[in-house]
Structure formats: C-alpha cells, structure tokens
Phi, psi and omega in degrees: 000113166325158187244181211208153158229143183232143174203149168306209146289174167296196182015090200270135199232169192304320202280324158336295127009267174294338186264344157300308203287318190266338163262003139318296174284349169283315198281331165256002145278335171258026170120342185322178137229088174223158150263141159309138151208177172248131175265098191078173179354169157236141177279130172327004215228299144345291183285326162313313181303275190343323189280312176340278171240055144063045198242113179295092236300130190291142149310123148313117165243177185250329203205147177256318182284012163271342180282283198226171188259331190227123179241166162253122171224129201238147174090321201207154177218344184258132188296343154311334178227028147257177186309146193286345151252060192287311215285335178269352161208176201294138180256113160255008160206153174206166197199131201189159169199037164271139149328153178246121176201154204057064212185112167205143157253146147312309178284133170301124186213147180293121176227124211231110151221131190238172154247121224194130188282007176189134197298332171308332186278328182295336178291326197275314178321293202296359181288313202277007164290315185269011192041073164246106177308117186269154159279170175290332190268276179331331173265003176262342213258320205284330178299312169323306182293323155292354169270296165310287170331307176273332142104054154061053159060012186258350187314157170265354165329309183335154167215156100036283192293309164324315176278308174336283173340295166339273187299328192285317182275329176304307171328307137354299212242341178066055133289145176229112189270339165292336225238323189279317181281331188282304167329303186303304192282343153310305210271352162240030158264339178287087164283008178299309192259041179215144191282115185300327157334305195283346183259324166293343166219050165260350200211034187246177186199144180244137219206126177250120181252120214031242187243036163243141168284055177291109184309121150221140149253177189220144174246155154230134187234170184227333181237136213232325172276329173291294164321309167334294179292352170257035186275327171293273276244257177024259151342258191312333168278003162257341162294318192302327198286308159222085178251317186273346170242038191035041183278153130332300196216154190201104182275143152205151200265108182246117177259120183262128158303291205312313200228006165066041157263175169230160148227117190275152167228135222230130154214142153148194183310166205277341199261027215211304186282352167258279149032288169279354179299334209248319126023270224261316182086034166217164200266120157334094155288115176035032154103340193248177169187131212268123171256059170310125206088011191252130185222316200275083168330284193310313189272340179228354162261291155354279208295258185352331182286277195322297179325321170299311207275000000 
C-alpha cells in the first residue's frame, strides 16, 4: 500500500492544521498509510493548541510529488491555494467546507463538503459514522480548531453541527470551551512583535475573480486601534506583495475577536478598489472601511466580492 500525505492550505491556520492531523488518524485507523503534514509555517494561535495538548507540529513540505504519488486535501479545494505541485500527483480524498473551484480530477475520488463553520466538525461526523473513538488530545485538537473558525461560535459561518461538535469534543477533551477558547483566541491576537509583511500572510487566499487576482487576508486582534495604527507599515507592505506576486487588488481583514468587527483595509486599482466599495456598500476612508459585525472572509467578505466581479 502506497503511503499518502494530507494537508491543508498554504499559509496554514488551526483548523488547517488540525484537521490534516484528525484525517490521518481516521485513515490509519482503517488500514491507511497516510501523514500529516503542513504547507508552512504555524501561526501563534496554532502552536498554542499544539503546546496545549501536547501534540506534535506536522512537518513542512514545499512539493509533494518526490514523496508520493497519491494526496488528501483538507481545509481547501482550490489549486492556487495547496502544494505547489498539486497538478503531479493523484487528489484521492478532500473534507472541506469552502466553495469549490478551480478544483478538477482525472480520477474518481471522495469528496466530503458541507457548509459548517469548520471542516473539524465534518471530521468529528465522519469519526463518529465509522464509530471510530477520538482521544481526549485529539478532541481537544479538534475543538480548537472549530473555536477558531468560528471565532467561540459567534461566526455567522456557525451551525447547529458546529455547536454539537463543541460540546461534544469539549467533553471529551475535559475542557470548559468558553473559558478555554477566549485563552486560546488571545494567544494568536498579539501582533506587536510581527512585521507586517508577516502578518499579511500569516492568514491569507488568493481568489481569482472574473480576470482578477484578489489577495485578501486576516488578523484577528484584541486592540483594534494598535493595529490600526500600523496601517502606512500595511500599506506598503501589501503594494510590495502585489507588485511581486500580480494580485490586483489586496484586502486585509483586521478582525477585533472580543466584539466581532472587522476594518477592512484596501489596495490596488482605483477601479477594483470601488468594486469593493459597491461590495460591501461603503465608501474606503483612506484606504480604510468599518464592517461592523463581519468576522467571516468565507462567508461575508468572498461572496459579496464575487458578485461585483
């Protein structure tokens, strides 16, 4: 039996992360050989869970096909944002809860998509279909990861199957998940001591719309005005990212966790940057513009983008 590797997207956020880790261990619980691994870095808000319960950060890779022949992809379905040689080996499963697009196989392969506020809940259905027993570290991993997504259930991304998931993995895992995730979501809100280049693509996707490219990334912050206030440092560091990598247009979503706003901040043509004005249905103050109530990129930033384009 071939061995196989599953991962998330690039620039990898917890549930990226964790949900590679919980489908590794479902598929090799049932005869499999497959690994986790990551395509990049881990974000502060990551390495905390991991330290948390005592779990060991997946390897980084750059390219998949000098390993294997056959991937698992979690978290994601579109090729701009998996391994850089994707087009070279076989996709035999993906578990997602994104839209689908750019995403075509030669091959028939299992495809698991819900709409869920995190792919960890699509993980926890499928542990518990195959009555397959999660650990306590593992239900801990996977409860984090549905606590980021969802920002502690306030996303409107949430479901029903999400809050289950919660309590149910909280159980588990011996958790008190309101008392544990406001810790958690604190411990990847500090941006003081990161560069903004690094903060614009610790959490970021690039969507290609109609024949444009839009970057947009996200912070989640506990001071909104401290962020704020780096905004010239931003700027130039999202003109520097695309002039070198050709995005169009370059969003970033600086999201306050505690009360669940966002202020967007905008670069690129002039006629791309009204596109999100007309969006969103507001007018860019100096490149910035207050979304109150928006925590969610998939769900509330994306769609409304796509309609204009």
């Amino acid at each position: 039996m071939s061995k196989e590797l599953v991962f998330g997207h690039q620039n990898p956020d917890t549930d990226a992360i964790v949900a590679a880790i919980a489908l590794a261990n479902l598929q090799n619980k049932l005869g499999k050989d497959v690994e986790a691994v990551a395509l990049g870095e881990l974000n502060d808000e990551t390495k905390f869970v991991l330290d948390h319960f005592d779990q060991k950060a997946p390897r980084i890779i750059e390219n998949a096909a000098p390993e294997v022949t056959a991937v698992m992809l979690v978290d994601h379905n579109e090729a701009q944002q998996s391994v850089a040689d994707i087009a070279n080996v076989t996709v035999t499963n993906v578990v997602d809860h994104h839209r689908i697009a750019n995403f075509e196989t030669v091959a028939p392969l299992y495809y698991r998509a819900e709409p869920v506020g995190c792919t960890s809940t699509i993980l926890w259905e499928m542990y518990n279909e195959k009555q397959i027993t999660i650990s306590a570290q593992l239900a801990g991993l996977m409860l984090s990861a549905i606590i980021s997504d969802t920002l502690l259930l306030q996303s409107p991304t949430t479901t029903e199957q999400d809050k289950t998931a919660v309590r149910a993995l909280a159980e588990i895992a011996g958790e008190d998940y309101q008392a544990y995730g406001l810790q958690m979501l604190k411990a990847g809100a500090n941006i003081a001591d990161k560069t903004a280049e690094d903060l614009i693509d610790e959490d970021a996707k690039t969507f290609e719309m109609s024949t444009a490219q839009v970057r947009i990334a996200q912070i989640n912050v506990v001071d909104l005005p401290e962020a704020v206030a780096r905004k010239n440092e931003f700027v130039q560091a999202m003109n520097n990212s695309s002039t070198n990598n050709n995005y169009d247009l370059f969003l970033l979503a600086i999201t306050n966790v505690l009360n669940s706003e966002t202020t967007l901040l905008a670069v690129g043509e002039h006629t791309l940057l009204a596109k999100a004005e007309q969006a969103f249905g507001k007018q860019l103050n100096d490149n910035l513009m207050e979304l109150p109530g928006v925590v969610s990129r998939k769900k509330q930033i994306v769609p409304p983008l796509q309609e204009q384009f």
